[in-house]
C-alpha positions as protocol buffer text, in pm:
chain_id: "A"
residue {
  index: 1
  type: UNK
  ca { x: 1088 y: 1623 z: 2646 }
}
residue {
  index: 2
  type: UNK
  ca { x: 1404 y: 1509 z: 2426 }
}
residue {
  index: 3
  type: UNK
  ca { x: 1313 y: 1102 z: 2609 }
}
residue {
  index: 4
  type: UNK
  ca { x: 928 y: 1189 z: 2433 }
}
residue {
  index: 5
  type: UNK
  ca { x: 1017 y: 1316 z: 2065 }
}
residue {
  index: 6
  type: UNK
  ca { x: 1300 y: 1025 z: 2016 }
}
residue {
  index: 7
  type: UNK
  ca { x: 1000 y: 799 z: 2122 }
}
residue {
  index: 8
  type: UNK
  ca { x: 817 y: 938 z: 1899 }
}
residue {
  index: 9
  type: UNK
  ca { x: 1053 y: 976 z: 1586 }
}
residue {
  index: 10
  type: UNK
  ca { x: 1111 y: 582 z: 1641 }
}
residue {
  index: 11
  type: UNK
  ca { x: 726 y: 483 z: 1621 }
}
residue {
  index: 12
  type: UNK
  ca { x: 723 y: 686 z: 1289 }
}
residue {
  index: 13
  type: UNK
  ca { x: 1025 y: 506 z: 1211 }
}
residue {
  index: 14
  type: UNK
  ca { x: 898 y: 139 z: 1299 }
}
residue {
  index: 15
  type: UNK
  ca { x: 585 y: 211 z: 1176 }
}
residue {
  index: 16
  type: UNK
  ca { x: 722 y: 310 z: 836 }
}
residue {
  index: 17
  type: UNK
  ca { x: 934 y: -2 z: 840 }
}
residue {
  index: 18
  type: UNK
  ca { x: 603 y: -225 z: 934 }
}
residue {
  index: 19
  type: UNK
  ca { x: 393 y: -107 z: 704 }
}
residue {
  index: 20
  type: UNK
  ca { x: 667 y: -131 z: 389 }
}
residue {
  index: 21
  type: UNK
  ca { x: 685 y: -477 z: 478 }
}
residue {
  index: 22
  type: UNK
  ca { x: 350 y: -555 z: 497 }
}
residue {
  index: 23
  type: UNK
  ca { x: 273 y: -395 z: 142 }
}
residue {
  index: 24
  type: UNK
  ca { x: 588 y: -622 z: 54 }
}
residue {
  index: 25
  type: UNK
  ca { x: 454 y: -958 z: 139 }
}
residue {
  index: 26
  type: UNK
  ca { x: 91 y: -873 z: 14 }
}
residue {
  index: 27
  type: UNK
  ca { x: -57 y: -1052 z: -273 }
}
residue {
  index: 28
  type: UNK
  ca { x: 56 y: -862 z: -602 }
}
residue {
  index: 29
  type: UNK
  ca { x: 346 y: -678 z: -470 }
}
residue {
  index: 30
  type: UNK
  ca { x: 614 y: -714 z: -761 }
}
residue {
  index: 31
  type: UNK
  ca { x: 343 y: -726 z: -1043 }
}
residue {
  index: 32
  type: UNK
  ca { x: 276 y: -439 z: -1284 }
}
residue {
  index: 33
  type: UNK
  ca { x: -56 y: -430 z: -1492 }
}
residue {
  index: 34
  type: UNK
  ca { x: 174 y: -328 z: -1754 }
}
residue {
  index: 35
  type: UNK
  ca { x: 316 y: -616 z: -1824 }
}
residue {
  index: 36
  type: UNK
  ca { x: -6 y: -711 z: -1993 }
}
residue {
  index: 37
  type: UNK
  ca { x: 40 y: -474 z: -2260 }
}
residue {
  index: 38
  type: UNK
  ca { x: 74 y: -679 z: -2554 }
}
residue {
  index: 39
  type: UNK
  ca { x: 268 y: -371 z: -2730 }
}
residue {
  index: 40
  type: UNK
  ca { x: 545 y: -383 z: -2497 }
}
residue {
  index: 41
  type: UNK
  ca { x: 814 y: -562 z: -2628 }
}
residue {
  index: 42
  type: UNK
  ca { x: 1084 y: -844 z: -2395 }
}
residue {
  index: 43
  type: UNK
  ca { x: 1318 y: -501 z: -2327 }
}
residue {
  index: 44
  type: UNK
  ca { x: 1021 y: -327 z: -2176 }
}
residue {
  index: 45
  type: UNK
  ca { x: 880 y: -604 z: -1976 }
}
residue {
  index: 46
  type: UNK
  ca { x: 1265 y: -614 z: -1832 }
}
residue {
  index: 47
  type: UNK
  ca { x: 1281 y: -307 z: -1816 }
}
residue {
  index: 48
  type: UNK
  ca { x: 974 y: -324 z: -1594 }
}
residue {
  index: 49
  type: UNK
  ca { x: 1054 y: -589 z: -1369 }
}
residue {
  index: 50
  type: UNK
  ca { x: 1380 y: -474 z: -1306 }
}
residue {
  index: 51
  type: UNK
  ca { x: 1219 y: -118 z: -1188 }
}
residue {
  index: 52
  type: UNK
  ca { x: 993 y: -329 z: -993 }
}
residue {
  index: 53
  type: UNK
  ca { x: 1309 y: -506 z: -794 }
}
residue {
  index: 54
  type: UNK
  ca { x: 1472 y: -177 z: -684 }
}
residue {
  index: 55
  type: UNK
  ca { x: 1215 y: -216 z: -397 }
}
residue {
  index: 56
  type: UNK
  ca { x: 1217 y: -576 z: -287 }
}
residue {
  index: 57
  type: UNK
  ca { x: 1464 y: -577 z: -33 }
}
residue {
  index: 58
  type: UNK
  ca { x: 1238 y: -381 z: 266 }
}
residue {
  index: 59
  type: UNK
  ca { x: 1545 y: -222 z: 511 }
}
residue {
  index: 60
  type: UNK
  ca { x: 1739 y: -128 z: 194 }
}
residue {
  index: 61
  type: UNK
  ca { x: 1420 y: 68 z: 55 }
}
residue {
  index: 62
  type: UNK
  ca { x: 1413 y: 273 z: 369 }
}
residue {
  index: 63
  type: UNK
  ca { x: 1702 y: 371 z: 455 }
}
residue {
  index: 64
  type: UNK
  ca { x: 1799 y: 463 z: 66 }
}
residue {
  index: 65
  type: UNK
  ca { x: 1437 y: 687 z: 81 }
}
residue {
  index: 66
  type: UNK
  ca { x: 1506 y: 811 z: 476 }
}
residue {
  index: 67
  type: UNK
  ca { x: 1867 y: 953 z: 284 }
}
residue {
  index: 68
  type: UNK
  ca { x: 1677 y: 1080 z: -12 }
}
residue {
  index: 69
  type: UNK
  ca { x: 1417 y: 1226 z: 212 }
}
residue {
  index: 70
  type: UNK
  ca { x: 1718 y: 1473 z: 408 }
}
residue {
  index: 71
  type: UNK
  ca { x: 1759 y: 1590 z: 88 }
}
residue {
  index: 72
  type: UNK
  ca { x: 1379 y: 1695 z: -20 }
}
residue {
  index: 73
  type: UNK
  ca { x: 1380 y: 1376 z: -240 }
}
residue {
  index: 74
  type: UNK
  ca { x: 1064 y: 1155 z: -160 }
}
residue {
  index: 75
  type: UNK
  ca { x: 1071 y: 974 z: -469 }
}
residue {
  index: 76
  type: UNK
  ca { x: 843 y: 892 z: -808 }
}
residue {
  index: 77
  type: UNK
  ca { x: 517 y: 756 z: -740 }
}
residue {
  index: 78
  type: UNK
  ca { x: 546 y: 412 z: -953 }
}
residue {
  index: 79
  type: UNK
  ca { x: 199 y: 401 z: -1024 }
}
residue {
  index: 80
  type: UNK
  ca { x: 110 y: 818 z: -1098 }
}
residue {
  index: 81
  type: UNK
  ca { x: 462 y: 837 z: -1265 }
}
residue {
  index: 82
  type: UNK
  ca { x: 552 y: 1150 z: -1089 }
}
residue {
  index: 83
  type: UNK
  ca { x: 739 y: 1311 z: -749 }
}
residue {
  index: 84
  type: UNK
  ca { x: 533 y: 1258 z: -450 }
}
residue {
  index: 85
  type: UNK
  ca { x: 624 y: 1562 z: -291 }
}
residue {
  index: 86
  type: UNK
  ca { x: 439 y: 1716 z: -612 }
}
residue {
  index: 87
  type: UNK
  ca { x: 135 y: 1495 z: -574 }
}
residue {
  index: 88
  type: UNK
  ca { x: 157 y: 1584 z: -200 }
}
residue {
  index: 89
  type: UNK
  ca { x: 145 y: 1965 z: -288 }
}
residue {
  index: 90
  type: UNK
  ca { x: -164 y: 1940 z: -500 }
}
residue {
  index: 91
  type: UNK
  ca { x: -416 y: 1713 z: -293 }
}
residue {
  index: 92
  type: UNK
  ca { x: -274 y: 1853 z: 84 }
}
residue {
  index: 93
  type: UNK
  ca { x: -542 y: 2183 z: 43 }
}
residue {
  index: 94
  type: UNK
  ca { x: -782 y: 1982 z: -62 }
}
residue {
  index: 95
  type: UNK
  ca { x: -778 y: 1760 z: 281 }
}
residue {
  index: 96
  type: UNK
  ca { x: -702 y: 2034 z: 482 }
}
residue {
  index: 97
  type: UNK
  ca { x: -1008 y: 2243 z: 359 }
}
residue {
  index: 98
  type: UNK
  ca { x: -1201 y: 1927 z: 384 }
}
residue {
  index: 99
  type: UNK
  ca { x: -1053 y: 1857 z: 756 }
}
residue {
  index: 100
  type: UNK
  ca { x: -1111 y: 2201 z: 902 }
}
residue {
  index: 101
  type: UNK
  ca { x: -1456 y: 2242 z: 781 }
}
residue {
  index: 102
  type: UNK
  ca { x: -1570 y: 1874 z: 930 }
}
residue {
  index: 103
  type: UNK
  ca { x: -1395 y: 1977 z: 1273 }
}
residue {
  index: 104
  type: UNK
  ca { x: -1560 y: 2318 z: 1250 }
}
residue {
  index: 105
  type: UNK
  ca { x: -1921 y: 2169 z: 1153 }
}
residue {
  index: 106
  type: UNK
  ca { x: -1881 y: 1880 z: 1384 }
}
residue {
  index: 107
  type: UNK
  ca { x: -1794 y: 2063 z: 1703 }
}
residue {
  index: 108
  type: UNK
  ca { x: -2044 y: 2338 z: 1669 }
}
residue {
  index: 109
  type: UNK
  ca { x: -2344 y: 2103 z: 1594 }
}
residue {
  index: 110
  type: UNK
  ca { x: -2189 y: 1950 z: 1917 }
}
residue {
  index: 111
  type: UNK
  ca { x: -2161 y: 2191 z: 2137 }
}
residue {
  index: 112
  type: UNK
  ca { x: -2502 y: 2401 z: 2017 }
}
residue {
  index: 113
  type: UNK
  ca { x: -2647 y: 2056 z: 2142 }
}
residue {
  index: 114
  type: UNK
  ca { x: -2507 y: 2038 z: 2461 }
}
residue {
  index: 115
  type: UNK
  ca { x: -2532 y: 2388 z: 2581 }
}
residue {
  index: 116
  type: UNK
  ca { x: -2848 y: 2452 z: 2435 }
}
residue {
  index: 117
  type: UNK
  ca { x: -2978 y: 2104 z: 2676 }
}
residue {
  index: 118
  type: UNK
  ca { x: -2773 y: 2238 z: 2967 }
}
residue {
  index: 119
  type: UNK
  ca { x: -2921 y: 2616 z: 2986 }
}
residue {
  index: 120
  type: UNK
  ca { x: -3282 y: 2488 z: 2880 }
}
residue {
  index: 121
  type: UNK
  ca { x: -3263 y: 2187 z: 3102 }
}
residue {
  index: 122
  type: UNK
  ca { x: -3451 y: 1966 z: 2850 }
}
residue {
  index: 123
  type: UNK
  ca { x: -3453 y: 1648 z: 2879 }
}
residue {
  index: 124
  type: UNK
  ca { x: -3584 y: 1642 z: 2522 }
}
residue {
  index: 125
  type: UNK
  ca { x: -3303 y: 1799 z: 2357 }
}
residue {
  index: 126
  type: UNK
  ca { x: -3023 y: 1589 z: 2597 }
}
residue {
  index: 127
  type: UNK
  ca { x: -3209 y: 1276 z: 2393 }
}
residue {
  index: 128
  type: UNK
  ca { x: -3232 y: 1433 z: 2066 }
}
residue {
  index: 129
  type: UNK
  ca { x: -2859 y: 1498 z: 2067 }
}
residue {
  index: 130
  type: UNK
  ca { x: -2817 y: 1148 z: 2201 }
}
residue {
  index: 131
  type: UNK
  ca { x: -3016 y: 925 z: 1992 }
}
residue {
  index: 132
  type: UNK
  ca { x: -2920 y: 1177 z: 1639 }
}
residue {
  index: 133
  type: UNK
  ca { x: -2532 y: 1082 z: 1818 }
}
residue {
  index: 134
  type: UNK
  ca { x: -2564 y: 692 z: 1866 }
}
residue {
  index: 135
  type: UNK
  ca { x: -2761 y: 673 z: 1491 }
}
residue {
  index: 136
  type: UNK
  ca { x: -2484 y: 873 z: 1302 }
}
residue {
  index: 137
  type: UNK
  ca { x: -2206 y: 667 z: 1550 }
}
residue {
  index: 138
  type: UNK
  ca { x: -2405 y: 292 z: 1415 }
}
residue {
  index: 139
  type: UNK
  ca { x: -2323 y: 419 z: 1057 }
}
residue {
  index: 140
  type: UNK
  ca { x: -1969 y: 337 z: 918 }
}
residue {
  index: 141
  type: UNK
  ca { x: -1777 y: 615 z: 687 }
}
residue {
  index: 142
  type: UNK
  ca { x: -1820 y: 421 z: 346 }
}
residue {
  index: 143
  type: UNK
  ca { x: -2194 y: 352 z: 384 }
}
residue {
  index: 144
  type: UNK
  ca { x: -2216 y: 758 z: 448 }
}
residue {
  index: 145
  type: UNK
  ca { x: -1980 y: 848 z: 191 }
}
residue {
  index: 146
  type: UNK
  ca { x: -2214 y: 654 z: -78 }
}
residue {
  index: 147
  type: UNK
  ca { x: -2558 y: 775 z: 57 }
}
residue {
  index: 148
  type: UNK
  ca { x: -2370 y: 1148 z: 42 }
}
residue {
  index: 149
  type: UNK
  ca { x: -2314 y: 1013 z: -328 }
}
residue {
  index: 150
  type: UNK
  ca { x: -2629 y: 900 z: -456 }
}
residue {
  index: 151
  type: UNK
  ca { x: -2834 y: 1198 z: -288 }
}
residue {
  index: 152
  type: UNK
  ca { x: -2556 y: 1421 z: -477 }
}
residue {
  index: 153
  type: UNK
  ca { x: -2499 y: 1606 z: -114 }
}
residue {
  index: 154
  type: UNK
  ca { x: -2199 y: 1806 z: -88 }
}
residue {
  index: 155
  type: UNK
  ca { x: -1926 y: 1536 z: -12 }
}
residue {
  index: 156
  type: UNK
  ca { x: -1698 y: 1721 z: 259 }
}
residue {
  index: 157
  type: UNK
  ca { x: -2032 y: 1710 z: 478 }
}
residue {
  index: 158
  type: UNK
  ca { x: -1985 y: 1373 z: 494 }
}
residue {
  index: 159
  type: UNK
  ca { x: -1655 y: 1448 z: 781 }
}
residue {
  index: 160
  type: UNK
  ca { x: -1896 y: 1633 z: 995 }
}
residue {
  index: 161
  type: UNK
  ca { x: -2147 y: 1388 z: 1038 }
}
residue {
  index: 162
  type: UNK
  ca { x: -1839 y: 1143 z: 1130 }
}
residue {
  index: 163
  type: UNK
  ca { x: -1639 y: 1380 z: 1345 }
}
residue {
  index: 164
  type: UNK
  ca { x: -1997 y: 1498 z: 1550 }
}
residue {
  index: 165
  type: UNK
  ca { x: -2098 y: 1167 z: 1702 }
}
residue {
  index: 166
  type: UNK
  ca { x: -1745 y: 1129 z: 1876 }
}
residue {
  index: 167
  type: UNK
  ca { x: -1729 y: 1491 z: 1936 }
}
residue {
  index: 168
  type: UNK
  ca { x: -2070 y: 1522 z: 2112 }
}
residue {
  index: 169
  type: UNK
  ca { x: -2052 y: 1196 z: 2297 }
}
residue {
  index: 170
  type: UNK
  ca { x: -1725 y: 1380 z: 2511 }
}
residue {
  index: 171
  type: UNK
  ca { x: -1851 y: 1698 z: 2485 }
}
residue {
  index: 172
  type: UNK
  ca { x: -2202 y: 1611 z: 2644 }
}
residue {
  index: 173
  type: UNK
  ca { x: -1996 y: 1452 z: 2951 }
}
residue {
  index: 174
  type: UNK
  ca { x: -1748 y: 1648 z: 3036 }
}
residue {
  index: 175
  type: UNK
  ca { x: -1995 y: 1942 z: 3023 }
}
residue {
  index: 176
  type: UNK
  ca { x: -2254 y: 1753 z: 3246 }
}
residue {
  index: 177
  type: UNK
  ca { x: -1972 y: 1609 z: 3513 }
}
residue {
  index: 178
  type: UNK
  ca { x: -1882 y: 1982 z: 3473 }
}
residue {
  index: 179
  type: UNK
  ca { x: -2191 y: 2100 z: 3551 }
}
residue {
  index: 180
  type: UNK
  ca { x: -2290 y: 1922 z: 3847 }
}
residue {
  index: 181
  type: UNK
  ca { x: -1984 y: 2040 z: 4061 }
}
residue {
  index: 182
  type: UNK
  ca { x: -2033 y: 2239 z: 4404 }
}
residue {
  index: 183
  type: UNK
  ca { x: -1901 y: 2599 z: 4278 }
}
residue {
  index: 184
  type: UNK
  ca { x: -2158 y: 2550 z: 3992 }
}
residue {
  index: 185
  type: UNK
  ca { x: -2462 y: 2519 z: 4240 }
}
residue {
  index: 186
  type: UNK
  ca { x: -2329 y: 2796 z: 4420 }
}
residue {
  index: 187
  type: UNK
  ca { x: -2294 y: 3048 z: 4100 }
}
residue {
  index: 188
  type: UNK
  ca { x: -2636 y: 2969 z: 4053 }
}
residue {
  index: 189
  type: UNK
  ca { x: -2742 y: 3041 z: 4388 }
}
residue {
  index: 190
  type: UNK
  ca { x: -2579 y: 3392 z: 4439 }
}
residue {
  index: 191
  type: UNK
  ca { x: -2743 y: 3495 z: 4113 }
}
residue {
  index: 192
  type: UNK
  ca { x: -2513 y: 3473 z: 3841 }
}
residue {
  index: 193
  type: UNK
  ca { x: -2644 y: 3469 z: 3501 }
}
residue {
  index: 194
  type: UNK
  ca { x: -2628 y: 3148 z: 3284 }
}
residue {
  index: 195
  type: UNK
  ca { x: -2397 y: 3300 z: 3017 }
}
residue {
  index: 196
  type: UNK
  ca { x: -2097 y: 3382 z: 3297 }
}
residue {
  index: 197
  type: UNK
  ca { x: -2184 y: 3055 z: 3478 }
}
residue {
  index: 198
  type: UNK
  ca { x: -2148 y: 2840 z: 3143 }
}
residue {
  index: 199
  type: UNK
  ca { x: -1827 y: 3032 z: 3012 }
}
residue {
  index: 200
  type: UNK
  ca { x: -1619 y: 3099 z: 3338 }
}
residue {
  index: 201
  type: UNK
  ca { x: -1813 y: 2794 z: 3565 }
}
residue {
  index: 202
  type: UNK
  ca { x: -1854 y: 2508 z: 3298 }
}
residue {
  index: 203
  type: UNK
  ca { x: -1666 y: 2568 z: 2977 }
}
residue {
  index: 204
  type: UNK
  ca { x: -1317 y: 2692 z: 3146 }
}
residue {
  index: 205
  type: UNK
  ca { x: -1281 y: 2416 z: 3375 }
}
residue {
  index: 206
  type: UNK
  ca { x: -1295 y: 2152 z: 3115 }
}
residue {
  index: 207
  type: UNK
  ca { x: -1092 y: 2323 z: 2904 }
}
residue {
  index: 208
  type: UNK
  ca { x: -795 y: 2108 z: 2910 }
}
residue {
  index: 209
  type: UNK
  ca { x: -987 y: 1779 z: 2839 }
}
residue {
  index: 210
  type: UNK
  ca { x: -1168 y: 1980 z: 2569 }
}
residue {
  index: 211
  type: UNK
  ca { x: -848 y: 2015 z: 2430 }
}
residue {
  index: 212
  type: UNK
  ca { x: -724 y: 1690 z: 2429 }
}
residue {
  index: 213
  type: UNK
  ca { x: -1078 y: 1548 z: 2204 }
}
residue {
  index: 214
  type: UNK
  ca { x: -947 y: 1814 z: 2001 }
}
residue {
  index: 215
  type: UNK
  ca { x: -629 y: 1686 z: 1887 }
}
residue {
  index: 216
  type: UNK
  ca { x: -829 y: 1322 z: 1958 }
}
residue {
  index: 217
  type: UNK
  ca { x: -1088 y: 1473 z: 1714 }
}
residue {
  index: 218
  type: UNK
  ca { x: -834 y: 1563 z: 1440 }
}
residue {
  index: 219
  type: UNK
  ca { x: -681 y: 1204 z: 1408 }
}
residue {
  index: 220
  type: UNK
  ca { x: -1010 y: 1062 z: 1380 }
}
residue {
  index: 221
  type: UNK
  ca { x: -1112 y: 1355 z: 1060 }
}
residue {
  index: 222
  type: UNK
  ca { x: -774 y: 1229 z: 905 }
}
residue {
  index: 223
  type: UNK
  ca { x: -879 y: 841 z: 926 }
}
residue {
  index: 224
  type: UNK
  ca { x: -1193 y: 877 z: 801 }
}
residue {
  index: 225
  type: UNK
  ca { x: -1074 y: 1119 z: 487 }
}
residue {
  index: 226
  type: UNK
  ca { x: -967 y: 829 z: 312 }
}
residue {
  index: 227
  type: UNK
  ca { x: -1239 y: 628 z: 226 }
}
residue {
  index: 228
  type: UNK
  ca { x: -1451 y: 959 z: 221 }
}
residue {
  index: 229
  type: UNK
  ca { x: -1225 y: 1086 z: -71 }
}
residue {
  index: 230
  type: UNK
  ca { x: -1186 y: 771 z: -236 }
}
residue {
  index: 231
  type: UNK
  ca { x: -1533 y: 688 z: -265 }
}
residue {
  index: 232
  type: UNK
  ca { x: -1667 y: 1053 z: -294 }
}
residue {
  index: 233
  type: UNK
  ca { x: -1404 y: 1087 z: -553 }
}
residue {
  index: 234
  type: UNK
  ca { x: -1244 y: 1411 z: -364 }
}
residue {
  index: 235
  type: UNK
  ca { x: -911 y: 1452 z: -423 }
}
residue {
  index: 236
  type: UNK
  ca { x: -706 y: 1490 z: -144 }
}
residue {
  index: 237
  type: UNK
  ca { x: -479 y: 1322 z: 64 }
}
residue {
  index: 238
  type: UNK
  ca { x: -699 y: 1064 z: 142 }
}
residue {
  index: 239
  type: UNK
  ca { x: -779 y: 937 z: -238 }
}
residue {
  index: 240
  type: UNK
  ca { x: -377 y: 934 z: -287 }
}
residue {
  index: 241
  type: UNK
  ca { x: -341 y: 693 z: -12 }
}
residue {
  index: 242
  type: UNK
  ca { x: -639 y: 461 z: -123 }
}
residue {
  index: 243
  type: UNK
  ca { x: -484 y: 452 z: -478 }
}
residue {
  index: 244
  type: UNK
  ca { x: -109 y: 382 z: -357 }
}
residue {
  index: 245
  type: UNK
  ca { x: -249 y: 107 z: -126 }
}
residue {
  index: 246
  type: UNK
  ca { x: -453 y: -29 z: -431 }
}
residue {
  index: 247
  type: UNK
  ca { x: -124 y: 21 z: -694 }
}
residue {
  index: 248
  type: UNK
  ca { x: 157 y: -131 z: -414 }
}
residue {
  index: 249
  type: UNK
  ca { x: 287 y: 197 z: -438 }
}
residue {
  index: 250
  type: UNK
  ca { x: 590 y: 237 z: -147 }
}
residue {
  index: 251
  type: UNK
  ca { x: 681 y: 582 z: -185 }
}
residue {
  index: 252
  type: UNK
  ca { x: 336 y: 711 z: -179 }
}
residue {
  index: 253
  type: UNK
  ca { x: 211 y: 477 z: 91 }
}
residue {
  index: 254
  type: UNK
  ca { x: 557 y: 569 z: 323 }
}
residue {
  index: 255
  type: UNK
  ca { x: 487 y: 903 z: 316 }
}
């Protein structure tokens, strides 16, 4: 257990480390739009680039922020001018709320499919869910994010219809290899009825992998929030991230 969490603690670590210095070497990093302000004086430009070199140096950034961080400090946003942990605060609800309800939407829709298909035994529904699945799967997140936009549909629905295709694809398999097991044909032989069968026959034996495409199933909702917030202008988590990516913003982008 102790071996696992300090493996994981230095992937967060090395991963932090990557990504600062791949925001460092990108095109732009260094530049401020403000410095095109023909108002601002030679002091303020200074001023500005000398702000801007407190972050050059990658493993010096880090650490100083892993040292602020023990001490609730995660630092000013350069481009939103103001804490992070503040900005983190604000938009968190907002991706959570938007988070839960995809997972929520997404799994039902997938398993009303499935079970509905496995108690009927319709072939018809099975390729409903199916072909509904491998559409919405074809579709990436921004191209569903804008027709969500232009059709003015509520904009967290857009999670659902990106968490369901993943969702159902498992779902629909597990279920099925579940399904077709011995103890299954013999529950249905001595009588039992399709409710107990499903629940106690089906369901509970594929509960643990049911739980692992649910933590699988969260990741993937947290992905695809950002370019569903940036471009369906919610603001969450997200948005921030799109905007510190776009603005070479460290502190936001690190945390």
């Amino acid at each position: 257990m102790g071996k696992h969490v300090a493996r994981i603690l230095l992937t967060v670590l090395l991963g932090g480390i990557l990504g600062a210095t791949l925001l460092r070497v990108a095109p732009g990093f260094g530049v401020d739009e403000e410095e095109l302000d023909s108002r601002l004086n030679d002091q303020s430009i200074r001023a500005l680039r000398q702000e801007q070199q407190t972050d050059t140096n990658v493993i010096t950034f880090y650490f100083r922020y892993l040292g602020r961080m023990l001490h609730g400090d995660l630092g000013i946003s350069r481009t939103l001018r103001r804490p992070v942990s503040e900005l983190l605060r604000e938009r968190l609800p907002e991706t959570a709320k938007s988070v839960t309800l995809s997972l929520a939407l997404g799994w039902a829709l997938s398993f009303a499919l499935v079970i509905l298909a496995l108690m009927s035994r319709s072939w018809s529904v099975d390729l409903f869910g199916s072909v509904i699945s491998g559409f919405l799967l074809c579709l990436p997140a921004a191209v569903l994010s804008v027709l969500f936009v232009m059709s003015r549909a509520p904009a967290r629905l857009v999670l659902a219809l990106i968490v369901f295709p993943n969702v159902y694809r498992y779902v629909r398999n597990l279920l099925l290899r579940s399904a077709s097991q011995p103890h299954v044909l013999m529950a249905q032989a001595k009588g039992l009825g399709n409710f107990r069968i499903m629940l106690w026959h089906i369901l509970w034996p594929a509960a643990p992998q049911l739980l692992a495409l649910g933590g699988v199933s969260v990741s993937l909702a947290l992905t695809a929030a950002i370019p569903v917030e940036a471009l369906c202008d919610l603001p969450g988590i997200g948005q921030l991230a799109w905007k510190a990516a776009l603005g070479r913003d460290l502190y936001l982008l690190v945390n």
